[in-house]
NUTOR-147957 format. One record per residue (C-alpha): x, y, z. Coordinates in steps of 0.2 Angstrom, whole numbers. Layout:
// residues N
<atom <X Y Z>>
...
This chain:
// residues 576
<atom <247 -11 64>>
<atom <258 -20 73>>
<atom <258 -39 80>>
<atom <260 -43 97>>
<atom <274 -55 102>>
<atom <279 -63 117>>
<atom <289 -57 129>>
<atom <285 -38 124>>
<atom <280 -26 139>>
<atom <280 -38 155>>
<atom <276 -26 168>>
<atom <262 -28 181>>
<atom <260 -46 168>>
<atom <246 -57 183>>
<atom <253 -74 184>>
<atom <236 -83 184>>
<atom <236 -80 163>>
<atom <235 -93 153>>
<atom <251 -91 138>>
<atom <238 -88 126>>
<atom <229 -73 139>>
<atom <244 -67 140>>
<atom <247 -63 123>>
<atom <231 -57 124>>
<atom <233 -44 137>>
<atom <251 -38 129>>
<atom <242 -35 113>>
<atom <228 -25 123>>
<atom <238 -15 129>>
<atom <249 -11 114>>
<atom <233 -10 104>>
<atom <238 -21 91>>
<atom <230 -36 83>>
<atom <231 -52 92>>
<atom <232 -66 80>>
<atom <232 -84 83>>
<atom <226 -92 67>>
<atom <237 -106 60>>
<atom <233 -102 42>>
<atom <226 -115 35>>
<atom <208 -108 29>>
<atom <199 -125 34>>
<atom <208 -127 51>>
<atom <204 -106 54>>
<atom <186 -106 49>>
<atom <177 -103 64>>
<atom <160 -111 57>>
<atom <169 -127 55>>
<atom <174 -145 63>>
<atom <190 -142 66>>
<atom <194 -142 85>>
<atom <203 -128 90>>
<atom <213 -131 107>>
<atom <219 -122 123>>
<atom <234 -112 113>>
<atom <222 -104 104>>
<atom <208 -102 117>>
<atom <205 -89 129>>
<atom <194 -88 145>>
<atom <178 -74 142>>
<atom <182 -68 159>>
<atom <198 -63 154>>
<atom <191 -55 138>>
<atom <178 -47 149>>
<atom <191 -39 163>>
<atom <203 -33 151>>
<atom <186 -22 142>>
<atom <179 -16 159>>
<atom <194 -15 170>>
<atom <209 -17 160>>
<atom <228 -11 161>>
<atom <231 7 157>>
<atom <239 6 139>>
<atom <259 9 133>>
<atom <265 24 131>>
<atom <259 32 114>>
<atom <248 17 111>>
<atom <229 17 113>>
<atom <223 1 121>>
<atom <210 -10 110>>
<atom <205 -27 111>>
<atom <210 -35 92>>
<atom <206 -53 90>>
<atom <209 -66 76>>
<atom <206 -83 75>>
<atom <204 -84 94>>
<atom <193 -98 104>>
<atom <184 -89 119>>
<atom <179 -101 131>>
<atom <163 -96 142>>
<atom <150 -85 142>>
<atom <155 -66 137>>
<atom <145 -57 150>>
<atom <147 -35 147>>
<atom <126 -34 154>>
<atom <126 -16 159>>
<atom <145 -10 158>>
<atom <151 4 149>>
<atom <167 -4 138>>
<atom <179 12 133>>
<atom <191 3 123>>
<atom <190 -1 104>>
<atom <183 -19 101>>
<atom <188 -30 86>>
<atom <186 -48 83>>
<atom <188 -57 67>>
<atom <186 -75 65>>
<atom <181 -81 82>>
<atom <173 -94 90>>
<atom <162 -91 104>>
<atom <158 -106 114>>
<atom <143 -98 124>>
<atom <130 -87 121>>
<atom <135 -66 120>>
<atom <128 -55 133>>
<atom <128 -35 130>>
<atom <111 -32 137>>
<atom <115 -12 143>>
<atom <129 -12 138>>
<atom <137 5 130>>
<atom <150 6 118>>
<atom <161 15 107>>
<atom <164 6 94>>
<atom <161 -16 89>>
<atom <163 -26 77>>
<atom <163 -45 76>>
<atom <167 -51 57>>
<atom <164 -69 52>>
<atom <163 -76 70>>
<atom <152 -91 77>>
<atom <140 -85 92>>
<atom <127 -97 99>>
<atom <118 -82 105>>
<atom <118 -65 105>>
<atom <109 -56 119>>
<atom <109 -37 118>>
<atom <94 -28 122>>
<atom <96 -10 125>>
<atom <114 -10 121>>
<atom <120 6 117>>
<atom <135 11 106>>
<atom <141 28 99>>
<atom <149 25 85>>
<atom <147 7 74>>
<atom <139 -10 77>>
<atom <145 -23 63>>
<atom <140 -40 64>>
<atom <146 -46 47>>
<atom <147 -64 40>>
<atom <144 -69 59>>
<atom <132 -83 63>>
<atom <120 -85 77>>
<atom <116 -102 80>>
<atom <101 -97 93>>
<atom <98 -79 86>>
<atom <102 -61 89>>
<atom <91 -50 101>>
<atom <94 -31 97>>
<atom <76 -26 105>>
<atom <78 -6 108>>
<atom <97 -5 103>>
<atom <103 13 101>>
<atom <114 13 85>>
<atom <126 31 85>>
<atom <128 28 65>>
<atom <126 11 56>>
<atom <122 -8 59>>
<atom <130 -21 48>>
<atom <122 -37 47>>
<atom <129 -42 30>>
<atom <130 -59 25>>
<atom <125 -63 40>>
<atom <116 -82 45>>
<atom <103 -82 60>>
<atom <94 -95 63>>
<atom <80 -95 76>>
<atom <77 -97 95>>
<atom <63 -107 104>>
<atom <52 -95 98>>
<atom <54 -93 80>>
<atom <63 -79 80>>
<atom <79 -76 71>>
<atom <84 -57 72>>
<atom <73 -48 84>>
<atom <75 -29 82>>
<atom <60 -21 91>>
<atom <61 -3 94>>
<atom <77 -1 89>>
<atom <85 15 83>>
<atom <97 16 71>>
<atom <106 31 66>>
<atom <112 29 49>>
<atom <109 13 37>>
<atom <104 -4 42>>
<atom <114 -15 28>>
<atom <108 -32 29>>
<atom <113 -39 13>>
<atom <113 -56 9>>
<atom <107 -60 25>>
<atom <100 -77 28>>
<atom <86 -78 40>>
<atom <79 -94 49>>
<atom <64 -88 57>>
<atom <55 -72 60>>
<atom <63 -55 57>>
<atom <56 -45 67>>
<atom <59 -25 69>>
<atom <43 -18 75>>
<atom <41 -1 78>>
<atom <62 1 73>>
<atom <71 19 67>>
<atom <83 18 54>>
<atom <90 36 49>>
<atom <94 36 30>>
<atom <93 20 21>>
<atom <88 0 26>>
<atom <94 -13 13>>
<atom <88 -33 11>>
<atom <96 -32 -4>>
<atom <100 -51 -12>>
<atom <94 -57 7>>
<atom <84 -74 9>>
<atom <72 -75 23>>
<atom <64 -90 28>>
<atom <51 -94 41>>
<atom <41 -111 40>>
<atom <36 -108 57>>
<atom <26 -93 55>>
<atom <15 -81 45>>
<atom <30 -69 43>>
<atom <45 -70 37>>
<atom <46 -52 41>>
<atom <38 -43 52>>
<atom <41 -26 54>>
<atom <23 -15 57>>
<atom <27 3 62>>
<atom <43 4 54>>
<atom <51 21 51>>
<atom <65 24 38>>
<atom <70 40 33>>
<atom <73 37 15>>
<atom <72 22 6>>
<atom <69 1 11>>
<atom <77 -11 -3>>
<atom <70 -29 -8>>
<atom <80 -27 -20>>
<atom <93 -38 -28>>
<atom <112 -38 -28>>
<atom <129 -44 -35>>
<atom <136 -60 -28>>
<atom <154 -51 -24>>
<atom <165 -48 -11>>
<atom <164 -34 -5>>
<atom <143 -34 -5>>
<atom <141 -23 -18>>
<atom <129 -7 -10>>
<atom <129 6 -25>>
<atom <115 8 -35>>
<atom <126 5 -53>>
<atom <122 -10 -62>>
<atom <134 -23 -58>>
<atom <149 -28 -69>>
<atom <148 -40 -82>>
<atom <153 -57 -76>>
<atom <146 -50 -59>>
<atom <132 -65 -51>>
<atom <118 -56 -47>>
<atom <107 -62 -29>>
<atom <88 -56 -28>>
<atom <80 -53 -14>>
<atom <70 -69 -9>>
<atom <58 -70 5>>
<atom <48 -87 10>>
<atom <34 -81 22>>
<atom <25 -68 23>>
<atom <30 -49 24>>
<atom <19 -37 36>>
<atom <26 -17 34>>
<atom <8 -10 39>>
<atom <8 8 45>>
<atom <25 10 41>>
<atom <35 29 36>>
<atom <47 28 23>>
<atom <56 44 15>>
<atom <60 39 -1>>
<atom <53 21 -8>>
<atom <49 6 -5>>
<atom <57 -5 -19>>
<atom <52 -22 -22>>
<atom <62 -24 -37>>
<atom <64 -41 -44>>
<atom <60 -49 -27>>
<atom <55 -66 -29>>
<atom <39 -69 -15>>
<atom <35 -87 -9>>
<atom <22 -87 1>>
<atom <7 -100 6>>
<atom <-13 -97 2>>
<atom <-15 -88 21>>
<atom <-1 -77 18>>
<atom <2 -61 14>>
<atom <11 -45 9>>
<atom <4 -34 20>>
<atom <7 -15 17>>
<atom <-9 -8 24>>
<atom <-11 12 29>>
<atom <10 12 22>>
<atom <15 31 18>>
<atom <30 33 5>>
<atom <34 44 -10>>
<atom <36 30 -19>>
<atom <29 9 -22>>
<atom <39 1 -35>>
<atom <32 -16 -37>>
<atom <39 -26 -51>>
<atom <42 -41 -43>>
<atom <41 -60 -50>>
<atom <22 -65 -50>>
<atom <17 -74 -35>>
<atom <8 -89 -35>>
<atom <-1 -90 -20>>
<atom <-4 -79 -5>>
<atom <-10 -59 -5>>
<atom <-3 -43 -9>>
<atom <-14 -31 3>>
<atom <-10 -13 -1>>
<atom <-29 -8 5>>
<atom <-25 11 15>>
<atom <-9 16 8>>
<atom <-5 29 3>>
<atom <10 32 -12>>
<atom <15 49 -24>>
<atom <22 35 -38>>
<atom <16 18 -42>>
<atom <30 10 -52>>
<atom <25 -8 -58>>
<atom <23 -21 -72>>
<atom <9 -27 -77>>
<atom <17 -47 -75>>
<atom <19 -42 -57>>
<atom <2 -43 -49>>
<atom <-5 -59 -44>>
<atom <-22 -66 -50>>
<atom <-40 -62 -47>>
<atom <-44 -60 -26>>
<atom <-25 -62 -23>>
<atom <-23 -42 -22>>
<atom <-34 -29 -11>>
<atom <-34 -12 -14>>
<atom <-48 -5 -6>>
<atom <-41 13 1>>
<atom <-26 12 -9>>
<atom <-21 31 -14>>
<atom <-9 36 -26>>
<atom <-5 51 -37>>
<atom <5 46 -51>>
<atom <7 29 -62>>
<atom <23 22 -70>>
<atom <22 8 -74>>
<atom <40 -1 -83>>
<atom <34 -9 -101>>
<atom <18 -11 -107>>
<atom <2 -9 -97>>
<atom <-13 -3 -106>>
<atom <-28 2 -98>>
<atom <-40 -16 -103>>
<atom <-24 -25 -90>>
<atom <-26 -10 -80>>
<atom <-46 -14 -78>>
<atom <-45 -31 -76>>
<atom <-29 -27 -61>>
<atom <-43 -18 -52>>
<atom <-59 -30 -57>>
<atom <-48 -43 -48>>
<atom <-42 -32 -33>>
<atom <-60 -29 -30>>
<atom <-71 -46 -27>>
<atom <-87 -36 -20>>
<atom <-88 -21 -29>>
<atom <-81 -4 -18>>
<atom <-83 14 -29>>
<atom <-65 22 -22>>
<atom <-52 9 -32>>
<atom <-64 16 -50>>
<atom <-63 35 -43>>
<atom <-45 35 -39>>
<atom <-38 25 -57>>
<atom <-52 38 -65>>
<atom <-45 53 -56>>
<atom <-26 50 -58>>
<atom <-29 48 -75>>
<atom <-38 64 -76>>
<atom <-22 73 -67>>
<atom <-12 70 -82>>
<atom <-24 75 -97>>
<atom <-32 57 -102>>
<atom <-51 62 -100>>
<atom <-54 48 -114>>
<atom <-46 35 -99>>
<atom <-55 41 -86>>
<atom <-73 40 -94>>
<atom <-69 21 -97>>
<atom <-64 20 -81>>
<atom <-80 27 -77>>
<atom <-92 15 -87>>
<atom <-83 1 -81>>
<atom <-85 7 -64>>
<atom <-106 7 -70>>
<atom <-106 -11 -78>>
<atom <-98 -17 -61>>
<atom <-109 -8 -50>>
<atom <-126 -13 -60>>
<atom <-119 -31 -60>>
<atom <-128 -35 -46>>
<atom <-144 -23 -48>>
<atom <-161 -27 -52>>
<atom <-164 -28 -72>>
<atom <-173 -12 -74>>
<atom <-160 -2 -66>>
<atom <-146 -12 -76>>
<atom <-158 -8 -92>>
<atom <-157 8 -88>>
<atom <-137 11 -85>>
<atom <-133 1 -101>>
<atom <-143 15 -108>>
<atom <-134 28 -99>>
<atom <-116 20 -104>>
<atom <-119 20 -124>>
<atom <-103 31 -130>>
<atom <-108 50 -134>>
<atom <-127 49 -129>>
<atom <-131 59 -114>>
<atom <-143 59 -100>>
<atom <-153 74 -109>>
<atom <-152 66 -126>>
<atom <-160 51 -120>>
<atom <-173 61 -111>>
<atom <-177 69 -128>>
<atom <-178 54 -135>>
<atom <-190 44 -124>>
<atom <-202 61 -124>>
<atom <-203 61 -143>>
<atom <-208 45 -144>>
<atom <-220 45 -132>>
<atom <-226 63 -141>>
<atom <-227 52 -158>>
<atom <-238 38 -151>>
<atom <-250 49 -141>>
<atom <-253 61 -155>>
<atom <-254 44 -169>>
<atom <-267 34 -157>>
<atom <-276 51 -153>>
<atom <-280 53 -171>>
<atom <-284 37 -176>>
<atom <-296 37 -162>>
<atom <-304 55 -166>>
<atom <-307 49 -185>>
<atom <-316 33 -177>>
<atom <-326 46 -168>>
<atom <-330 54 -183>>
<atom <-335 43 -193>>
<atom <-352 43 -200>>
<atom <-354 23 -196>>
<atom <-348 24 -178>>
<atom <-359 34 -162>>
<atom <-348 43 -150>>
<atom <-349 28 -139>>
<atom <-343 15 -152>>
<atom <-325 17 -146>>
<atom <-321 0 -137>>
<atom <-322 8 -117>>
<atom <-303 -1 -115>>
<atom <-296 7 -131>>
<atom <-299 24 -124>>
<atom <-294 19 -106>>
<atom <-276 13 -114>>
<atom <-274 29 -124>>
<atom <-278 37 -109>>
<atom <-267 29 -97>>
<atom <-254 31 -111>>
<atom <-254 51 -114>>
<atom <-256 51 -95>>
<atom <-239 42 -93>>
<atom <-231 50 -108>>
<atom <-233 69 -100>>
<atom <-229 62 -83>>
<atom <-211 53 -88>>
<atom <-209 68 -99>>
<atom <-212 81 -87>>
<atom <-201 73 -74>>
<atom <-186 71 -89>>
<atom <-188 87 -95>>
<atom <-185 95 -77>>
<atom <-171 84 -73>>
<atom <-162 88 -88>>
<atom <-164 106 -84>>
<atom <-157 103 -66>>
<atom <-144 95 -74>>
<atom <-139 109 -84>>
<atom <-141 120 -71>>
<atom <-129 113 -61>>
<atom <-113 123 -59>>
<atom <-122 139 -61>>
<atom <-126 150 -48>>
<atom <-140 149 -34>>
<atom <-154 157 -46>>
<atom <-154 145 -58>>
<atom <-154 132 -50>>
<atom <-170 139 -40>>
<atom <-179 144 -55>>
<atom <-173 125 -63>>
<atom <-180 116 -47>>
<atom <-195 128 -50>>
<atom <-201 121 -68>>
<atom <-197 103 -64>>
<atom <-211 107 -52>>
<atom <-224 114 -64>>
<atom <-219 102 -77>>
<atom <-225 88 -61>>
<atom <-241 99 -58>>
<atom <-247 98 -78>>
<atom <-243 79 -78>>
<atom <-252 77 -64>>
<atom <-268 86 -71>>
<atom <-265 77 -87>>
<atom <-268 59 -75>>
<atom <-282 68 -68>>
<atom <-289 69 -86>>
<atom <-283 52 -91>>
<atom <-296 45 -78>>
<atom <-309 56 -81>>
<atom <-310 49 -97>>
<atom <-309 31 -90>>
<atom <-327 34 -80>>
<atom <-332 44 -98>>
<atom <-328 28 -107>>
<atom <-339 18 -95>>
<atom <-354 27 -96>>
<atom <-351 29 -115>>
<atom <-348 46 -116>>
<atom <-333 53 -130>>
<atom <-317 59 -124>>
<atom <-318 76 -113>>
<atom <-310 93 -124>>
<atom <-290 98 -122>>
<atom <-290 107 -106>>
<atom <-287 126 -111>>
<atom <-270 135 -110>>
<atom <-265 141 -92>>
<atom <-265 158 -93>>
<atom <-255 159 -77>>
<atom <-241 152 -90>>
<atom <-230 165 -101>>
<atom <-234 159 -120>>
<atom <-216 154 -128>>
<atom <-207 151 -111>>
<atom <-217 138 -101>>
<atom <-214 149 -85>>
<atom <-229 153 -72>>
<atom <-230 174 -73>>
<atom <-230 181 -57>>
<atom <-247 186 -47>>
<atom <-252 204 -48>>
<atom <-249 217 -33>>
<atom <-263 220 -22>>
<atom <-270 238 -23>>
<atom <-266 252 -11>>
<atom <-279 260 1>>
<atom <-288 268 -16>>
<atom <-290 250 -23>>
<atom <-277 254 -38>>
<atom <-270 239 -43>>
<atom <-250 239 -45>>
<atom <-243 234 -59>>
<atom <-226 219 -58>>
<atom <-209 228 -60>>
């Protein structure tokens, strides 16, 4: 590629140009470089104090005619606007032109803010330059946008740009506008990769609602926002594989592969001071948070609620302060560590749904517990049920019933004692519901047939008359039996509808049907018990054992079926 001279192709030259213009449009036209640094690295940097003067500065009005209206090119030559180490005096206002020609500028210096609001393009790319102010909402390009290494001293507005392939914002520096923005990319649409690498961000970036094609990488970036709650705010986003907060070497070129950098290689996490808001957001692939260090203040968060993704891999560096809030997302792998996860109330996971867990290095299931006991400061049933049910997807029944008793002690925490009595029972290792019912109605069997005896010997005694018995002896024992065959009626036909369960309509009919008679016995037992109450008053002895039901099969505890009625000749029909 050729440099432009002077003197070369003076045809149609306007004689209002300015000697460096002119080289300018010669080079335009030839479609070759346009070069005017002095080579000196301090004197050409355009972020620095060096002064560059009027030979190496050209009016943006110029820059503009030549892009929107400018000479037809050479012969054989395709005319593109190249520039280096070029000074460009005035505001660069493209607002709603269509620019046909190639556009290239490397180390420039912008003196005023950059306006390509509607703009369309083919092709840009402005590496290393200095812009106050880039203003391009709606801009439009076909093919590339590369911002590289540039600086935006007032920000960049991008709001519902149309990318054709890929944005390039790498090593870029943007600081923020009135607002507290820095990079505002709101409904943008990007066809291929958004590479931000090693950006540094003053301010809010924002992407709200953006569409990135393949891939979007933070990797090694630094954001910064002391302004606000966010340091990036991007709720809604959609990327079709995979968002990187990941880290990356410190080389030029930015290194974008995902091989481990070479030895001797300085390697840049991803570092963000503010808070990070991806709620409802789509993402193909992953979401990697991968060594990112997260900085945040006690109202902040890291707010992933109602996320979609494949895949969460969270293995950052513990924060100190602020949240993570994954509460509604929903992931196929959780990848983390087990150092990773804040403290207790600094993480909520209520609604958080994820099929797999892979966690990198050790995480037993005691820290996996205590992770949810602190993401949950009022108790909530579905973070238990969900850590119990992917633990019973891959074959560890053992995890998920400690899963499930811990869910219990949390949950009778704050219930009555009775109650908690009860499901400290129910949560003794390898003792069942039915085995405890089994256990309670022997001993309550025990005691009523031992006090029955003792008093029926007291009875009998030759020294003691029927009415000897103490009155509230006998009214104890009554109350007693009474209780003992109500609790063990009710146990009895619970443990039965609890094997029942899982069979088929019938049995658990004919289950429900015996817990009833069970209650109608006990029932008559109390009925008995207080007769024997008013017997004991008036000094009378206990009454008799009420006879067997006949009504009740012998050996099987089930009520037997009435009998037919007769036909006309008063035959009486006999069951099937």
């Amino acid at each position: 590629m050729g440099i432009a001279k002077p003197g070369d192709n003076d045809d149609d030259l306007p004689d209002w140009l300015t000697a460096a213009e002119v080289g300018m449009w010669r080079a335009f036209r030839n479609g070759s470089v346009y070069d005017l640094s002095s080579g000196d690295t301090v004197v050409d940097d355009p972020h620095g104090g060096h002064l560059w003067g009027p030979e190496r500065t050209v009016r943006a009005r110029m820059v503009c005619w030549l892009l929107l209206d400018g000479p037809p090119a050479l012969a054989g030559r395709v005319s593109s606007l190249k520039l280096t180490g070029v000074r460009i005096s005035g505001s660069l206002d493209l607002a709603g032109g269509s620019v046909t020609p190639y556009v290239e500028l490397r180390d420039c210096r912008f003196e005023q803010e950059v306006l390509l609001p509607e703009a369309r393009f083919k092709t840009v790319r402005l590496v290393n330059c200095s812009v106050p102010r880039l203003e391009a909402a709606r801009v439009h390009t076909e093919g590339d946008l590369h911002l590289p290494r540039c600086r935006f001293l007032g920000g960049a507005r991008l709001t519902d740009a149309q990318i054709g392939t890929d944005l390039l914002l790498n090593q870029a520096v943007v600081h923020r506008d009135r607002r507290g923005k820095s990079l505002i990319g709101d409904g943008m649409t990007v066809g291929q990769d958004l590479q931000a690498e090693m950006l540094v961000s003053y301010g809010e970036l924002s992407l709200r609602g953006a569409k990135v094609g393949v891939s979007l990488s933070l990797r090694g970036s630094r954001l910064v926002n002391p302004y606000g709650p966010q340091a990036l705010n991007a709720p809604q986003l959609t990327v079709g594989r995979t968002l990187y907060l990941t880290p990356t070497g410190h080389v030029y070129p930015v290194q974008t592969s995902e091989l481990p950098p070479a030895r001797g290689t300085q390697v840049q996490r991803f570092e963000c001071q503010g808070g990070i808001r991806l709620d409802d957001g789509r993402f193909g692939d992953a979401v990697d948070f991968e060594q990112a260090r997260l900085i945040l203040h006690d109202d902040q968060e890291v707010s992933l609620r109602r996320v979609q993704t494949p895949e969460l891999r969270f293995t950052v560096e513990r924060p100190e302060r602020g949240t993570i809030v994954l509460s509604g997302m929903r992931v196929g792998n959780l990848v983390d560590r087990s150092a990773s996860w804040p403290g207790p109330g600094q993480v909520l996971i209520d609604g958080f749904v994820y099929d797999n867990l892979m966690p990198v290095g050790s995480f037993p299931l005691e820290e996996r517990l205590a992770w949810l006991a602190d993401a949950t400061s009022e108790y909530s049933s579905q973070p238990y049920e969900q850590l119990a049910a992917t633990y019973r997807r891959t074959g560890d029944d053992h995890a998920a019933s400690r899963v499930r008793r811990a869910q219990r002690r949390r949950l009778r925490a704050d219930l009555p004692w009775p109650r908690r009595a009860w499901h400290a029972l129910r949560d003794v290792p390898g003792i069942s519901v039915t085995l405890w019912a089994i256990i309670v109605i022997a001993l309550l069997v025990v005691a009523w047939l031992s006090t029955r005896a003792v008093l029926q010997d007291i009875s009998n005694s030759a020294e003691l008359g029927p009415s000897d018995a103490p009155p509230v002896v006998v009214a104890i024992v009554s109350v007693i039996t009474a209780s003992g065959v109500l609790i063990g009626g009710i146990l009895n036909g619970l443990a039965k509808f609890v094997r029942a369960r899982g069979q088929n309509a019938s049995d658990i009919v004919q289950a429900r049907g015996q817990a009833d008679a069970d209650l109608i016995r006990a029932q008559a037992e109390m009925r008995r018990a207080e007769a024997d109450i008013l017997r004991a008053h008036a000094g009378l002895p206990p009454a008799e054992p009420l006879p067997p039901d006949p009504s009740i099969t012998p050996g099987t505890d089930r009520i037997a079926p009435p009998a037919r009625s007769g036909d006309e000749d008063g035959a009486a029909l006999s069951p099937p």
